[in-house]
N, C-alpha and C positions, 0 to 999 in steps of 0.2 A: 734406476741403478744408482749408487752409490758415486759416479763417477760424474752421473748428468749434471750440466750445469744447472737445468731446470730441474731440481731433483727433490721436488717436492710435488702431491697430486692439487694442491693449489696453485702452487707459482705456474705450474702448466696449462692448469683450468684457466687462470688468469688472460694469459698469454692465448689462448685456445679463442676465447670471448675477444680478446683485442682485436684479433684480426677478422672480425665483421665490422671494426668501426670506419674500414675505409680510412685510417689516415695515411697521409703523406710521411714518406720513409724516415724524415728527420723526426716527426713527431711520434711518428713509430717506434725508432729507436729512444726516444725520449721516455714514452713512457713503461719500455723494458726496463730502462734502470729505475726509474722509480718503482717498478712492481717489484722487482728484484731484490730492492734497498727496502721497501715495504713488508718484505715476509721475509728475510734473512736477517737483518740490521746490519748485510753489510754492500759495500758499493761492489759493484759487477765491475773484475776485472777480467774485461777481455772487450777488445774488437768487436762493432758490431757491424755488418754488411745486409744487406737487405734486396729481395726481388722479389717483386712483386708478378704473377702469373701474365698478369696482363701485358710485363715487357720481356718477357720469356718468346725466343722466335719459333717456340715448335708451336703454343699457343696462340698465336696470331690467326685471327680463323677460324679458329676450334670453337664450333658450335653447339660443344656439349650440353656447355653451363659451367662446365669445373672452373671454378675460383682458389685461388693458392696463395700464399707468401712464404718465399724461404728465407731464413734468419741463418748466416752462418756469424756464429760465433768463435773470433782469434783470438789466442788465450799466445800470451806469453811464451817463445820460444814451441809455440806449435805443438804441445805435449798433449793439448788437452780441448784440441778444435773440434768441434761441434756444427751439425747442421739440421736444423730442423726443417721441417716440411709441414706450416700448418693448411690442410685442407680445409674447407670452408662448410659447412652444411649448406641445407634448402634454405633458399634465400627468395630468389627468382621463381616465375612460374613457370621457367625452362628447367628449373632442379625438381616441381611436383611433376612434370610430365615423364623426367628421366624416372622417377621413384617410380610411377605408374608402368613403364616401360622395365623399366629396370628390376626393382625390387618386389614387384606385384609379378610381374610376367616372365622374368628373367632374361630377356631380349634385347638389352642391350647394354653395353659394360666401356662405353664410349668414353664415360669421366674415370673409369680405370684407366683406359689408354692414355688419357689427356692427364692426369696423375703421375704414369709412369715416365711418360716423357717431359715433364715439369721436372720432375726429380734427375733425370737427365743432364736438362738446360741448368738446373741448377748445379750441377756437381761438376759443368764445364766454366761454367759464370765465376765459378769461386777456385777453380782453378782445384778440384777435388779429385784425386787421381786415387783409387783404387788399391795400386801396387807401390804406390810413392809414399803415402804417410797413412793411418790410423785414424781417420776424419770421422766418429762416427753420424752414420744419418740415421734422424732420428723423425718419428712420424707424429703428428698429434693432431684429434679431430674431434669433432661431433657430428651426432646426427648423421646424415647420408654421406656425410665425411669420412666416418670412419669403413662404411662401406665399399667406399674408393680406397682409401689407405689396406685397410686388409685385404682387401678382393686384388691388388697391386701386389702386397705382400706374397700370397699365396700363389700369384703364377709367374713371377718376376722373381720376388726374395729380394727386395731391394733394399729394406730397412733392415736397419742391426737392431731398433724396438721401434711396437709403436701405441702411441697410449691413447685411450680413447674413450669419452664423454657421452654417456646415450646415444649409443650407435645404432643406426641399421644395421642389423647383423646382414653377413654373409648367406649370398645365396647358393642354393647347390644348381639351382636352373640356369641361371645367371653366368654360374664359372662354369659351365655345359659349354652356354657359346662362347664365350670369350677366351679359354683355356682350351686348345687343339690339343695338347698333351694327355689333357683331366678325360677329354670327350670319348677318345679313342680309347680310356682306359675302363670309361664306364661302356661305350659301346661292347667291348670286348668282353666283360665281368657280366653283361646281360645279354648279350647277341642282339644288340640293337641293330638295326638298319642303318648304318651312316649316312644315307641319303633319306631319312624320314628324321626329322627333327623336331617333330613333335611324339617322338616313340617313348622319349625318354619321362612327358607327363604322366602313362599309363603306367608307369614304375611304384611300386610301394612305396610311399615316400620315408618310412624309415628305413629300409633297406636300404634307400640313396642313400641315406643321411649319413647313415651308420659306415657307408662305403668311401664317402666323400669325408667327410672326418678320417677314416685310415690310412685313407690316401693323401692325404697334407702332412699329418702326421709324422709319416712314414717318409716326406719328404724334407723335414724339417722346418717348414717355412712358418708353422705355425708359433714356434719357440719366441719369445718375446714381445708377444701381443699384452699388452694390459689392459683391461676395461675397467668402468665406472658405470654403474649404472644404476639408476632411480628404482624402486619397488615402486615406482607412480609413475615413472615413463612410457608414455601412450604406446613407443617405438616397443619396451620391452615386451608392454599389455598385449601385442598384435605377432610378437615371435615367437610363439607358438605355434603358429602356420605354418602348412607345408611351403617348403623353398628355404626356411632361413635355419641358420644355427648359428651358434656360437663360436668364435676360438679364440685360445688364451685362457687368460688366466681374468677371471672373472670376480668384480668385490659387487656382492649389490648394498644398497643404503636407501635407506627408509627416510625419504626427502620428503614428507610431507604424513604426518603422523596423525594428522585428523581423515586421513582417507586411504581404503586398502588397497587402491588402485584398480588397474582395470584389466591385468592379467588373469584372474579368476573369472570373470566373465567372458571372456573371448575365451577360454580353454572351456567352457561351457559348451561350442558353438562350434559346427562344422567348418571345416576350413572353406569349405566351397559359401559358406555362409560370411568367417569372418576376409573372405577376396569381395566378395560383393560390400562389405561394411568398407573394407579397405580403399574401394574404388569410389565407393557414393563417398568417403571423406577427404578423396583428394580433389575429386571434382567440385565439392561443395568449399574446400578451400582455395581452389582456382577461382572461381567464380566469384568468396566473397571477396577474396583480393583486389578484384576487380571494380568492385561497388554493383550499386545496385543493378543498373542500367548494363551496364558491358558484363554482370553476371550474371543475367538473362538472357545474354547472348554466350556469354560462355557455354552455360547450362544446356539452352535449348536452340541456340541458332536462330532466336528472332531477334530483330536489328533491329530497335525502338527510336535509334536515330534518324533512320531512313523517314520515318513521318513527322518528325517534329513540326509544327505549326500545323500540319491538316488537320479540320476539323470537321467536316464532312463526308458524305459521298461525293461529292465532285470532287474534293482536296484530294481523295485518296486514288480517283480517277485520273486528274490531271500526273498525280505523283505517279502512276501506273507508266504512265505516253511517257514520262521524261525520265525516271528513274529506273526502268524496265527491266534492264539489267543487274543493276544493283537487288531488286526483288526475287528476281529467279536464282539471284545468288546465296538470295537469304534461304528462298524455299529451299534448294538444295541441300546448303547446310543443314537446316530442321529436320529435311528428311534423314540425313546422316547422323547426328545428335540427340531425336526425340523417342528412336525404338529403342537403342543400348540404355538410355536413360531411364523408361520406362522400367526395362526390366530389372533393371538394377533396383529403381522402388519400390517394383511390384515384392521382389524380395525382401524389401525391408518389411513392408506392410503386413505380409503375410505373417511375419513373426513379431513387429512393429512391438505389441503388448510385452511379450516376453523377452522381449532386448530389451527393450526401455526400462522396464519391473528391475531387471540387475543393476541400472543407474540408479534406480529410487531405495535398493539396500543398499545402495555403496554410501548414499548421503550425495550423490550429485543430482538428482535432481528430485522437486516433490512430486508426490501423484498425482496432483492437480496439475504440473508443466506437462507432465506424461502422458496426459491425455489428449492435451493440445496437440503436442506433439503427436501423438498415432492419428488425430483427425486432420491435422494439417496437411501430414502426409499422405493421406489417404484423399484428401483434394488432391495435392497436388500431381495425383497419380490419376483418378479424373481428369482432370483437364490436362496432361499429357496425354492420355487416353483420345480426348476431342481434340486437341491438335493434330494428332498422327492422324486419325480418321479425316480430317478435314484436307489435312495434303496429301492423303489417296486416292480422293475424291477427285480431289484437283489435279493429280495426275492423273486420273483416269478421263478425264472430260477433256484433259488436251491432247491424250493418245487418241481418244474416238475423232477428237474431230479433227484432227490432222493426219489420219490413215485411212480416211476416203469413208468411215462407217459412222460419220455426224450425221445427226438429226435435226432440220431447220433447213433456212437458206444463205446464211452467213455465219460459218465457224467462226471468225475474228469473234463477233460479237457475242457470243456463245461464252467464248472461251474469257476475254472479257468481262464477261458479266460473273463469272465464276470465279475468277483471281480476284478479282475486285470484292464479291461477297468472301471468298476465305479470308481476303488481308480484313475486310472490316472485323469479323469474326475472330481471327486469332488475334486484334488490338485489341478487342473487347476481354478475350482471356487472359491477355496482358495484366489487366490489372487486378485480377483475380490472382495471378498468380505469383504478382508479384505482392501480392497483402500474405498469402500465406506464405511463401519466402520470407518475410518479413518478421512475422509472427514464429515461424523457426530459427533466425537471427536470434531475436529477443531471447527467446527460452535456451535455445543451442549454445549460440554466443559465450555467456559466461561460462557454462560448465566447461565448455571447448579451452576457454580461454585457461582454467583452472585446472584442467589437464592437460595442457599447451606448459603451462607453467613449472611441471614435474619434468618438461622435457627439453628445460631450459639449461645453463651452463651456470646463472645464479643462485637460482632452487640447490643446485648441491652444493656452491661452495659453501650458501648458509648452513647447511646440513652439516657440511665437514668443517667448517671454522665454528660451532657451536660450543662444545668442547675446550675450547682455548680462547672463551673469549670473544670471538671475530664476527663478526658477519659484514656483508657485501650490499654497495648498489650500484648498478652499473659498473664503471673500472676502481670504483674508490672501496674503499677499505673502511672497515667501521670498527673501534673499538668498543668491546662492552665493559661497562662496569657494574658489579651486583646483580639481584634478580628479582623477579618478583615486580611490585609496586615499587619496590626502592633500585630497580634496571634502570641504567642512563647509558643511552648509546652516544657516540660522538663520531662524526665522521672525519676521522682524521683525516684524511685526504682532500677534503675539503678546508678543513681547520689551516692545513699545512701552508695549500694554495691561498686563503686567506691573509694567511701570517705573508708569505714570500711576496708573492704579487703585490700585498698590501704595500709592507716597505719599499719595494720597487718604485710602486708610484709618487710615494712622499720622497722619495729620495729625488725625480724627476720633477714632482712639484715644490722642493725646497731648492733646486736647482731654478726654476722658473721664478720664482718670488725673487732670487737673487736680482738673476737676471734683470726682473721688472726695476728694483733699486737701484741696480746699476744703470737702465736706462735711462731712468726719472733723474738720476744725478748729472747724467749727462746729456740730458735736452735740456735741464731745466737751470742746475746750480753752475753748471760747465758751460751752458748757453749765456748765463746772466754775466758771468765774469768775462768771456768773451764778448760779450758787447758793453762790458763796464770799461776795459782795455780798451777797445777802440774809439769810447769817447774820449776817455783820458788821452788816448796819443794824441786826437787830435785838437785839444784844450793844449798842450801840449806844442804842437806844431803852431797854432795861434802864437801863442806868448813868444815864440823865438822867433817867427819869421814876420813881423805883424805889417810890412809894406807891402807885403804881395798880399793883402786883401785890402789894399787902398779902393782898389774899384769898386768890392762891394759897397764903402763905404759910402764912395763919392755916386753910385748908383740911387743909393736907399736916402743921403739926408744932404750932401751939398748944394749951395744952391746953383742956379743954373750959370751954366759957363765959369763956374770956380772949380777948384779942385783941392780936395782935402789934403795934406800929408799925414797918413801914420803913424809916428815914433816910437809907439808904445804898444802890450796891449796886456791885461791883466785881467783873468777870467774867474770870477769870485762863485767855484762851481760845491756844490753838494749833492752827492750821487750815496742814494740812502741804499742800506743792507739791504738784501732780496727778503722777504719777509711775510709770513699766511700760510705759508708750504709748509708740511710737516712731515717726510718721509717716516718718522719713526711708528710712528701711530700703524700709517698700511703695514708697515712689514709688521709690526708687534703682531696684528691682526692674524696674518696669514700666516705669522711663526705660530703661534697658540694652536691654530686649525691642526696644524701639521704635529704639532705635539702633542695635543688631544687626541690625535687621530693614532699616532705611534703608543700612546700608551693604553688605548684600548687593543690594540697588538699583543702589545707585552703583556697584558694583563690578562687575555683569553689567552693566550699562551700558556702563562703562571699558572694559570686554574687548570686547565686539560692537565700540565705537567704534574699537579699537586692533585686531582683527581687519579689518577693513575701514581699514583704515589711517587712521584719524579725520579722515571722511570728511563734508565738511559736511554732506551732505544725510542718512548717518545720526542723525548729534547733531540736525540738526531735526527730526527723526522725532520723537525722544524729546522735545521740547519743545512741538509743535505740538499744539493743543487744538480738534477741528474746533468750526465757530462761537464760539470762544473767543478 
């Protein structure tokens, strides 16, 4: 809007990206003005307030995952106050699990609630009343961000806009349970069962779709939703699937122009097809999260820690007696983790060839990684395979021999001897399994990382500062000049901090040099003349009082039983200039340092300014002090 102080889809993006860096509210506000002063050329007038989700009191507890910062912005006589609400994306592997709950299954809309009541604590924090003044709240997010911000939107209406960066789109399963108003309205429109809650999966899902879009619609709430979204965004490539849609007003952008993305391949692909692709990718990114070791335990529930240093059959026997517990916890696990897992690959496998074939047209991966990849997978679904079978076995041999139908004359040792050969056994699949995990790392890895990359917050703003010039790394800002071979980027935000920081420090270390001549003057020129003075006074005191040092005299040369008189005393003294010392020479030394160092300042300065043709709004750059 026209009105936003943030009213550009970069200064937003900008601002959108900042608040994953975790900083401290000062430095937070620090570098608003500077992004601010960076893509407007002018200083940001207004107030700025800051809270952070984490000292919001409705959040305290909330173990959603939702992460938040609200920035209210005080504009001068209150015409023109502002609040934003930036939500956070997947960060933590508490925000893949909500995705997996959430956005795969639509069960549960928990960082909606914790969304809507941050927006709450926010609009009491800042003292935002409703019917008192004009305060617009404003929303802005990515990723599973924008998910919670619209899905809030939609059954609350709490935002007046809200803008948003490669979203998770909106689910229609999802606002089933969390919206009691929406539920009763589809109950009603279908003749669902209101006590069957899974009635509503057997639904056509464009008939939802189509019903659940008329009904937001129809409610208003969808009115001022703006998106951004990548033509390479993994999020867009997978919304296709039953459960999600879109709302607002929608721009897409073609962020990455050497690849068509991966929305045509998933629209290839049954939805029951791309929930099982959707689930082996969230669990394969929990687990690499994890690393190697604790993502083998994500994955499949065996605890490779629990044995460290055994190297035997007796090591893993004595580990049995003392760790006993700890093992039937792991079996447990495995048994709960290794059959969903299975099927979930056995899925991929069976099609393995022809999902992977659509990554080797897009250009992400070769034929030769593809092949690795459908045989790797294809172990690794094997020996899934022998794991499961192995802890059936071994529940079945400790049901017989603890329900009176054992065979032998000592069930312990039975059953013992059986836990003990599965743990040897499934360590030995360990590392079988972790080389083909490894081997899909290697090959997956990049191409993940490279469509990881399209569904980042910097991938578009290079995309949309292209155009004018700009591109981005991390929070700084890059100038371009020319193209081709003759392209020269500059990181002005680096340059800037350069230039400022720089003379800060000479100004601190031209302060210190002083200092140090100042000292040297006075230990050394200020020492000498003080102890020049006190010989002098007392050469001085000699010559005017000279009887009262008769006894020295008569101590040191009279002869014995005489006594000298005094009368006189005259002290024929030469007391030479201080002289070898030479203060000028240090400071010359360290004044040079300090002006050689200022005028590579001023000279990379001169050059960016006159490479850019001395451009006023780079020389402000260089001069502008945020909050200063």
């Amino acid at each position: 809007m026209e009105n936003d102080i943030l009213n550009s889809d970069i200064l937003r993006l900008r601002l959108i990206d900042l608040e994953y860096k975790g900083l401290k509210n000062e430095d937070f506000e620090k570098e608003i003005r500077r992004i601010y002063f960076e893509e407007t050329g002018h200083e940001l007038k207004a107030d700025i307030e800051i809270l952070k989700s984490s000292d919001a009191k409705s959040i305290k507890g909330d173990e959603s995952g939702y992460d938040g910062t609200a920035v209210y912005f005080k504009t001068e006589g209150k015409d023109n106050d502002q609040l934003y609400i930036l939500s956070q994306g997947s960060q933590q592997a508490k925000d893949w699990e909500y995705n997996m709950n959430a956005m795969l299954a639509g069960q549960d809309a928990s960082q909606t609630y914790a969304t809507y009541n941050f927006v709450k604590d926010a609009k009491e924090h800042f003292n935002v009343n409703d019917t008192a003044n004009q305060t617009d709240i404003i929303g802005m997010s990515h990723s599973l961000a924008h998910n919670n911000n619209a899905s809030t939107q939609l059954i609350y209406n709490v935002f007046d806009r809200v803008y948003s960066v490669n979203g998770a789109q909106t689910n229609y399963y999802q606002l089933y349970s969390a919206n009691a108003e929406f539920r009763q309205e589809v109950n009603k429109q279908f003749s669902l069962n209101r006590n069957d809650y899974l009635a509503i999966y057997k639904l056509d899902p464009a008939q939802l779709r189509n019903f659940t879009e008329e009904y937001y619609e129809k409610k208003g709430n969808t009115k001022g939703i703006y998106q951004l979204i990548s033509t390479d965004d993994p999020l867009y490539g997978i919304s296709g699937a039953r459960g999600f849609f879109p709302v607002g007003t929608v721009e897409m952008i073609d962020t990455n122009t050497e690849r068509p993305g991966i929305r045509d391949i998933f629209d290839q692909l049954p939805d029951s097809e791309v929930a099982h692709l959707q689930q082996l990718a969230i669990t394969y990114t929990v687990a690499e999260k994890a690393g190697s070791a604790n993502g083998l335990k994500e994955l499949t529930g065996l605890d490779i820690s629990i044995f460290e240093g055994a190297k035997g059959n007796w090591d893993y026997a004595k580990l049995y007696m003392t760790k006993g517990d700890e093992i039937n916890a792991m079996i447990a696990d495995m048994n709960t983790k290794v059959p969903p897992l299975i099927d979930s690959i056995k899925k991929m496998t069976s099609n393995s060839d022809v999902i992977f074939s659509h990554f080797v047209d897009a250009g992400y991966l070769s034929e030769a990684d593809k092949d690795i990849v459908v045989k790797e997978l294809t172990n690794i679904e094997g020996l899934l395979e022998e794991m499961k079978s192995l802890i059936q076995t071994n529940n079945s041999i400790r049901e017989s021999q603890y329900d009176g139908n054992y065979s032998g004359s000592n069930p312990f040792m039975t059953v013992l001897g059986a836990d003990i050969g599965s743990l040897i056994r499934l360590l030995n699949l360990k590392d079988s399994f972790t080389e083909s995990f490894e081997k899909l790392q290697h090959i997956l890895g990049p191409m993940l990382a490279e469509i990881g990359d399209s569904h980042s917050i910097l991938e578009m703003l290079n995309a949309l500062g292209l155009q004018s010039g700009r591109a981005y790394s991390g929070s700084d800002l890059i100038l371009v000049k020319g193209s081709g071979a003759d392209k020269i980027k500059v990181n002005i935000s680096a340059a800037v901090r350069m230039y400022q920081q720089g003379n800060e420090s000479l100004e601190v270390k031209n302060r210190h040099v002083e200092a140090l001549i100042a000292a040297l003057d006075a230990e050394l020129v200020d020492g000498f003349m003080l102890e020049r003075t006190k010989v002098v006074s007392r050469i001085n005191e000699i010559e005017s009082n000279p009887s009262s040092y008769a006894d020295h005299i008569n101590a040191c040369v009279a002869p014995s039983g005489n006594k000298a008189e005094v009368v006189g005393a005259n002290v024929h003294e030469y007391l030479p200039p201080l002289s070898g010392i030479q203060f000028d020479g240090i400071q010359s030394i360290l004044q040079t340092e300090i002006t050689n160092a200022k005028t590579f300042l001023t000279t990379s300065r001169t050059a960016i300014e006159t490479l850019f043709d001395k451009d006023e709004f780079v020389a402000a750059l260089f001069d502008y002090v945020p909050g200063g």
